[in-house]
N, C-alpha and C positions, 0 to 999 in steps of 0.2 A: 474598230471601236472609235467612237468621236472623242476629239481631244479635250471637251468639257468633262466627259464622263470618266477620261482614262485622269484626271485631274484631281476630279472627285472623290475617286478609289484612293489615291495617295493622301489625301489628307483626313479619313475617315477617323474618326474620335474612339479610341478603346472601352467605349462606357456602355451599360446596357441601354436599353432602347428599341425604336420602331424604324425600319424600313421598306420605302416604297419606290415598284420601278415603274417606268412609266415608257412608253413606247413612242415614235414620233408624229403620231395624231396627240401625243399628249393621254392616251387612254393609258389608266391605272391598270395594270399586269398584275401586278405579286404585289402583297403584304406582308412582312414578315417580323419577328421577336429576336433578337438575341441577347444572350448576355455581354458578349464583345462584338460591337457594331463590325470592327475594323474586320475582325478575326473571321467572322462569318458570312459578311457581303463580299470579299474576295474569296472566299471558295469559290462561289458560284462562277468565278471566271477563270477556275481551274483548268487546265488544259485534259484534265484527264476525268473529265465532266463524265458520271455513270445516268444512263435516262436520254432516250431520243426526246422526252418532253421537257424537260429539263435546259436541252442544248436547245431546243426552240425557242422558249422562252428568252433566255439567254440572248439569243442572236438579235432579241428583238427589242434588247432594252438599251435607252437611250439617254435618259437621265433617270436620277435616281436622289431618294428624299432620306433626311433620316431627323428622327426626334428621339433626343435623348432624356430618359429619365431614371428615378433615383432605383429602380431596382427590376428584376426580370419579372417579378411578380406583376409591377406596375406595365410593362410592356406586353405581358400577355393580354391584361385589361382593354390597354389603349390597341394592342393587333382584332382585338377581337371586335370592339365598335369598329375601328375601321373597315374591318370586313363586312359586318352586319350594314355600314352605309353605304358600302362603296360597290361590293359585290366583287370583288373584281375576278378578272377568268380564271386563272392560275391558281386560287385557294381552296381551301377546299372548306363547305358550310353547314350544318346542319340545315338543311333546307329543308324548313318543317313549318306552311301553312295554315297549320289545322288549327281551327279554335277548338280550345279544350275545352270540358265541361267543369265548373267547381262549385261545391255545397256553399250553399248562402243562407248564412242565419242573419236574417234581416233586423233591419236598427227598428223596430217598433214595439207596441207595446205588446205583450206575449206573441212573441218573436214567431215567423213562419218557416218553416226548412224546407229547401228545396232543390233542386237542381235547375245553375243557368250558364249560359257558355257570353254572356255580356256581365261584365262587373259595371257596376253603378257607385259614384264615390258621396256616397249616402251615409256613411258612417257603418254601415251594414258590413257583417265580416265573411268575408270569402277562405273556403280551405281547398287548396287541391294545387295547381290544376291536376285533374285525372288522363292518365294518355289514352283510357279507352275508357267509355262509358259505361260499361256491366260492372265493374265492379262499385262505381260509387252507389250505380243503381240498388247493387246490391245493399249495400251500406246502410242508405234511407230506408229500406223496405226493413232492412234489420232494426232500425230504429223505432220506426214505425210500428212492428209489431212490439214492441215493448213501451212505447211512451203515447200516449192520447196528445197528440197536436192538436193545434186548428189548422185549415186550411184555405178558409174563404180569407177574403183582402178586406173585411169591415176594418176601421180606424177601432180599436179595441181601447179609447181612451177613459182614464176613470171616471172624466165627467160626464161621458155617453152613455157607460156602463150605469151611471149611478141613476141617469135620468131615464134608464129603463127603455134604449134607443131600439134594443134587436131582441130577437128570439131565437130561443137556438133553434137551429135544422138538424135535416136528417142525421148528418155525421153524429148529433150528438145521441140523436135514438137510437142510433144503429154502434152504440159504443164507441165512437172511432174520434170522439171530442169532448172534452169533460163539461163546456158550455161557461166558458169564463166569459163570454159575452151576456151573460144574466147573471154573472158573477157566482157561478157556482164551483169556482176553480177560483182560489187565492192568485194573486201576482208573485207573492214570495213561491205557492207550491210549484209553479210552474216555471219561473227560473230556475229553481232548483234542478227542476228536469231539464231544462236548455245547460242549465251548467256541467251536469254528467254527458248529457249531449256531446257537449264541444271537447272533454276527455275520450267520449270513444273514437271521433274522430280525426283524434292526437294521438289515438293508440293507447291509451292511460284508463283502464277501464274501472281502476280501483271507484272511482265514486258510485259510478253505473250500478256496479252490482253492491256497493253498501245501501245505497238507496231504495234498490230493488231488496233486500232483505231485511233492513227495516220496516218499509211496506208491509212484506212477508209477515213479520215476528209481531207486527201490530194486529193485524186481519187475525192470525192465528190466535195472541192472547185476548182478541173480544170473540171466539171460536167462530169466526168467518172462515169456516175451513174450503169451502169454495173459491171465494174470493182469493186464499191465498194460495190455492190452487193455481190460480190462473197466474198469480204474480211471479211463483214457481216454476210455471212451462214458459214465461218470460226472460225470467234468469236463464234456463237451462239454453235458450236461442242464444241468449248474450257469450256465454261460455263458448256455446259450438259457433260461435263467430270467431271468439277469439284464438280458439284453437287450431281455428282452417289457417289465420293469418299468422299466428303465432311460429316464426321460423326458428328463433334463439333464444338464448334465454334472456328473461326478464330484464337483467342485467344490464345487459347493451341497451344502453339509450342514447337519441337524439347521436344519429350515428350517420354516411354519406357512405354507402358502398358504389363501386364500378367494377362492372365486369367487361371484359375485350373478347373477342378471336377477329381475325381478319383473316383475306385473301391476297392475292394478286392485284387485283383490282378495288377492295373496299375494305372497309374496316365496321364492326359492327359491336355498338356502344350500349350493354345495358345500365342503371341506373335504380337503386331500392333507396328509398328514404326509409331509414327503421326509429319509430320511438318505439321504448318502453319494450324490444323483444319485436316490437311488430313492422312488417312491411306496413306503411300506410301510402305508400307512392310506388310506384312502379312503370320505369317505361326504359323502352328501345331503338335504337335509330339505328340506320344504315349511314356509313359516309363515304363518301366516292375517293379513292385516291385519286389524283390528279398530276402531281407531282414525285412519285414514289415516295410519299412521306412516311415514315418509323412508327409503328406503334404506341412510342412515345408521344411523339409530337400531333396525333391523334386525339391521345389523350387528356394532353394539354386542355387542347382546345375543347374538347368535349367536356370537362371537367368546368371550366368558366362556365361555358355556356349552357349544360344542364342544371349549374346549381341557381343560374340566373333566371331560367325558366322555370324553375319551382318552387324560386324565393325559398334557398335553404340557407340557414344560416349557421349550418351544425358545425363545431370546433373540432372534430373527427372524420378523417374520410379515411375509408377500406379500400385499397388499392389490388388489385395483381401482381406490379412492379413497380419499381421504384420511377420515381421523374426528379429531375433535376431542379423543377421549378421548387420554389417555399413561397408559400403561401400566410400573411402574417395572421396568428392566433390560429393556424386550422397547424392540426397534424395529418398528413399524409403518412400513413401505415400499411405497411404490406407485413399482416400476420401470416407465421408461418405456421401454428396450431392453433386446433382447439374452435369454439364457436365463430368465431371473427374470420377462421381463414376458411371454415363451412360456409359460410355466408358468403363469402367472394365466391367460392368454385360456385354455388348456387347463382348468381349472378353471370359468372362466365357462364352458365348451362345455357340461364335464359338468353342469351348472347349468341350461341350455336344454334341452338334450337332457333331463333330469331332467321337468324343465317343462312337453316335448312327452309323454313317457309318459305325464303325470300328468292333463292335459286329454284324452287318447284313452283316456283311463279314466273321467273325468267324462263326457265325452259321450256313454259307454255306459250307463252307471251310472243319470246324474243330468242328464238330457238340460236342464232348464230352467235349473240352475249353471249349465251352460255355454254356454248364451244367453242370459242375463244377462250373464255375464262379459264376455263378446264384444261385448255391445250397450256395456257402459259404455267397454272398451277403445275403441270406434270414437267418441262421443261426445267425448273425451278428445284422441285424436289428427286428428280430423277437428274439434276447436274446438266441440262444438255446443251449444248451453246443454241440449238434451234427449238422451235415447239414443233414435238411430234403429229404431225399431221395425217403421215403414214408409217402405220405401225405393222407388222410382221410379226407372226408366233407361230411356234415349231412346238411338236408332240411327238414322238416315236409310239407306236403302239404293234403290240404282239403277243401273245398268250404262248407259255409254252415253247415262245421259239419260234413257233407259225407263220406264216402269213406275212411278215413283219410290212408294215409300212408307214411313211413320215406325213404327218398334217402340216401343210402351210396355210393359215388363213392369211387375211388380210383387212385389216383396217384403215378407214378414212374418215379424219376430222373426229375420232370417235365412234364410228357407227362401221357393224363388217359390211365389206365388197365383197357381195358373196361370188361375184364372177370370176374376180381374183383368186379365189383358192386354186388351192393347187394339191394331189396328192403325189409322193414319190415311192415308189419300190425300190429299195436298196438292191446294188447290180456288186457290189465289192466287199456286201460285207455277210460272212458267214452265220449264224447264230445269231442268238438274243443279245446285243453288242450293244448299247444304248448310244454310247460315247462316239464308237468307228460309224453308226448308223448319222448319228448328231452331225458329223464331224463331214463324210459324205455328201449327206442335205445339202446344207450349209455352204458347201464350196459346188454343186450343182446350181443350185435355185441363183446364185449369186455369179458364179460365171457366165451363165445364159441372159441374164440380166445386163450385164454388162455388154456381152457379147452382141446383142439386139439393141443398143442404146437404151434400154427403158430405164424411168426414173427409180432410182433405189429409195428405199426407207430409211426413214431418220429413226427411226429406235425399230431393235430386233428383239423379240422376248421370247426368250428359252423356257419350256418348262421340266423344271429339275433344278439342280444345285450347282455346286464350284467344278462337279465332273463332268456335266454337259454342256455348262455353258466354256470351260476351258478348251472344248473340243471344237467349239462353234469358233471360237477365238482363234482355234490352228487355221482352220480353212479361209475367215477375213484376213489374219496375215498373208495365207499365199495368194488372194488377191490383191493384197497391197487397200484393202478396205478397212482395215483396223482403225482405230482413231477418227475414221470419217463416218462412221455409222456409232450411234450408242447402242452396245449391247449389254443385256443384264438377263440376269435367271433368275425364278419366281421358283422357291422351293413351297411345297404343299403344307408342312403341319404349320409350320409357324408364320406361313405367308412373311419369309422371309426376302429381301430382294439382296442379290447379288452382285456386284460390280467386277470385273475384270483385274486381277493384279490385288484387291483390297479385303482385305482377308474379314474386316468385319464388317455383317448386312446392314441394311437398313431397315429397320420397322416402324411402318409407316401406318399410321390413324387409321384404325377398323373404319372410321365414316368416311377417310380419304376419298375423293373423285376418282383420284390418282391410281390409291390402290383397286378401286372397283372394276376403274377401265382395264387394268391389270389382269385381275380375275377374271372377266370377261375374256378377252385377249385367249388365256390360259386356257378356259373352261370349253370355247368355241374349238380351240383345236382340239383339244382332247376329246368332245365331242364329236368333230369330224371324221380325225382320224380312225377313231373305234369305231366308228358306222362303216368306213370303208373297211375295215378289217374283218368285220362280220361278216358283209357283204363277198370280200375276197376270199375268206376262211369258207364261207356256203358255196359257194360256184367251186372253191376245190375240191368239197365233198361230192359233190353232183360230178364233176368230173372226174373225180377219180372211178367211178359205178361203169362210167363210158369209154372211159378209156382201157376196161378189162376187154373192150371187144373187138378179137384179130382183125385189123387192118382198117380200124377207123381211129384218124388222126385228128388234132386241135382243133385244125380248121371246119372239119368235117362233125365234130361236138360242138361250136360255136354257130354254125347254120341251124343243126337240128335245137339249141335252146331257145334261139333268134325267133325261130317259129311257134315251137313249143313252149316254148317256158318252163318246161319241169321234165325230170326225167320219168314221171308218173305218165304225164301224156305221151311222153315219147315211145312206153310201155304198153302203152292201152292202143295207140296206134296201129291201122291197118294197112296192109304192106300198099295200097293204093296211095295214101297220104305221105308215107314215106317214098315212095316213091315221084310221087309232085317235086317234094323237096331235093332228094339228093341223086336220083335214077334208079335204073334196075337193082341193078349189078351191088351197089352200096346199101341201099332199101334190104334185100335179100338178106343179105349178112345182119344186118341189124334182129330185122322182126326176128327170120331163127334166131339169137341169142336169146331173146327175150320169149320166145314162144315154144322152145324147145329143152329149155334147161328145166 
């Protein structure tokens, strides 16, 4: 450490504020927030630093900045432009491109509504932005069918109007314009309708549909029972709009929910703007970890920076978990019942669900991200100090007692080595013995492994419970392999996982990577094995048939199936072909058995 920087750390100020490190070209590294400068820029030069990216960074910083101001709220603010200008490597950013699409009810005279991804500062009013375009599309076309717009760009001024400038067009023959361009549409009737307009899409639907039943109850009492017919199958679109959007009750208004899940590698941020009951915003981002940052601190950031990009200004946000920041005039709330805490789990949904597209796109794309990913997830939740790269699983199978023999398969990065498997016939152990059978396996496959230098596996998966996998654990002790291999057993109903010594499992997320690889693992050997057992179980039936015949031995049954393949042909056989195979003398004996009895 240079004597400016180790200088610096000593005199750091306990106040909140912004810190920035900077490498010796002078490039900006890391950004950061804390609530006590002092307290949290020396961590980082802890000796017992957790994160190989972490200690990089680390290594590489050579002065360091800091601005202090009056509160952590304020430093979030100021970490977060700085990021957004500075970019720098170390952070981590919503890195999000895209022009968005947002409804524009233009500043003119009987207003046009539309869909534009350029804001124009025209006085004209912009609502969204939208993170994906179907749904505002949706939106306008619902409007649309309920209110007669214009849609051509004439200047619709009342002294054009009055001097008799335009004609209406088709839109107006064809229904779809009421023709205020010849003035046959008041200015007041048609704000009116711009005005319920701008409640539907605020979510606020009460005027919408008083207007549309008014309408309604006039056409009805001059008996336009047509006409309000149609004003009728009007309303009834406007309901089943707001029913599909309708998540909560009415109640919850002008409200900021977040949903999280993450991984190993990213964190993955939903975002519902709700007035009035309704989602009217909705979107999702992926965010890179970079530095092993906390969910928390995640959140933070995603929290500025989403309400920034959708200009909310709501005094309520719906949380997951708690954060430490305060935010002045908003409440941060993590409901634990009731519609408020429906609304976050529906939030995290869209979060996972976000989560799952986004890996079935990696694993097309970028096949080795997403075994990496998967390998560190499993390390992580299976406790391992390494990521299982290569995994090993064990099955006993036997019917009755029969046959008995053990599946090894074998796993790499994820996917089976099918060349690697291995099957064994227990040589010590008597009877249908699961445990003495386990326990055998286990201290064969692993001896011989040893024995040939070949590389051993970093996780072993038993399948069975605390009794096979305790037997698998006698045999790694008398190799002295205990503690250097992870071993665990996958019990079947409750796909429970097991650990060595810890009397209680783990149960791990039906959608887990983790656990799928798992079940796979499991389900391959128990497959395997039972194909050899069938296979071994049929060749003893067939020879047990041949073996009733005086003076023909093992060897002498494994040539004749070699050739024949069934004891059917070996049946139907003439003593010529039998004889091909085995000679005179042996041929003889067979046919009469088979042609004499």
């Amino acid at each position: 450490m240079n004597p400016s920087l180790e200088l610096q750390l000593k005199t750091l100020p306990s106040e909140p504020g912004v810190y920035r490190y900077y490498d010796k070209n002078e490039q900006l590294l890391y950004v950061g927030k804390a609530k006590n400068l002092k307290k949290r820029v020396l961590s980082y030069f802890n000796k017992n630093l957790s994160g190989y990216r972490i200690k990089i960074m680390v290594s590489k910083i050579q002065r360091l900045e800091t601005t202090i101001v009056n509160s952590e709220y304020d430093a979030l603010l100021l970490e977060n432009n700085l990021i957004k200008e500075y970019q720098p490597f170390y952070n981590v950013m919503l890195k999000d491109d895209k022009t968005y699409p947002w409804i524009c009810i233009k500043n003119e005279d009987f207003p046009r509504i539309f869909l534009t991804r350029n804001m124009i500062k025209d006085g004209s009013e912009y609502y969204g932005p939208y993170a994906k375009v179907r749904p505002a599309k949706i939106l306008l076309d619902t409007i649309k069918h309920i209110y007669k717009l214009r849609t051509c760009n004439l200047n619709l001024s009342p002294a054009k109007i009055a001097d008799g400038k335009y004609k209406v067009c088709l839109e107006y023959h064809i229904k779809n314009c009421e023709g205020p361009c010849e003035d046959l549409e008041s200015k007041e009737d048609y704000d009116e309708k711009i005005d319920a307009i701008r409640g539907i899409i605020k979510g606020d639907f009460r005027k919408a549909k008083d207007y549309l039943v008014n309408q309604m109850m006039k056409l009805a009492s001059s008996l336009k029972f047509e006409e309000a017919q149609i004003i009728k199958e009007r309303l009834d679109i406007l309901e089943d709009y707001q029913a599909k959007n309708t998540v909560v009750n009415a109640n919850i208004d002008d409200v900021d929910v977040f949903g999280m899940t993450s991984d190993e590698t990213a964190a993955y941020v939903n975002f519902f703007k709700i007035r009035n009951g309704n989602i009217i915003q909705s979107f999702t981002t992926e965010i890179k970890k970079i530095l092993e940052e906390t969910d928390e601190d995640i959140m933070e950031e995603a929290l500025i920076e989403i309400r920034q990009k959708f200009s909310s200004d709501s005094k309520e946000v719906l949380l997951p978990f708690h954060l430490s920041v305060e935010i002045p005039n908003v409440k941060l709330i993590v409901p634990k019942v009731g519609d408020k805490k429906r609304i976050v789990e529906l939030s995290e949904k869209n979060a996972k669900e976000y989560r799952l597209e986004k890996l079935k796109q990696v694993q097309i794309v970028d096949p080795e991200r997403h075994t990496n990913r998967i390998m560190a997830e499993m390390q992580k939740l299976l406790r391992m100090p390494v990521e299982p790269r290569h995994i090993e699983g064990f099955d006993n199978s036997n019917i009755q007692g029969t046959n008995p023999v053990s599946a090894c398969v074998v796993f790499k990065d994820g996917k089976p080595s099918k060349a690697d498997y291995r099957i064994f016939h227990p040589k010590t152990v008597e009877g249908p013995n699961d445990f003495a059978t386990m326990e055998e396996v286990i201290y064969r496959r692993y001896k011989r492994m040893l024995d040939e230098g070949e590389s051993l596996p970093q996780l072993i998966l038993i399948d069975g419970g605390k009794g096979q996998l305790s037997s698998a654990v006698k045999s790694l002790r008398l190799l002295g392999l205990y503690g250097k291999i992870t071993i665990v057993g996958i019990a079947k109903r409750l796909e429970e996982i097991f650990f060595p010594e810890d009397p209680i499992p783990l149960y791990l997320d039906k959608k887990s990577e983790t656990l799928k690889i798992l079940q796979r693992v499991r389900d391959e050997a128990h497959r395997f094995g039972v194909k050899h057992h069938r296979t071994r179980r049929k060749n003893s039936t067939i020879k047990s048939e041949l073996e009733e015949i005086p003076g023909v031995g093992e060897k002498t049954i494994e040539l004749l199936l070699s050739k024949l393949k069934s004891v059917k042909r070996i049946k139907e056989a003439n003593l010529e072909t039998l004889e091909e195979i085995l000679g005179k003398s042996k041929a003889k004996v067979i046919w009469k058995f088979f042609n004499t009895n």
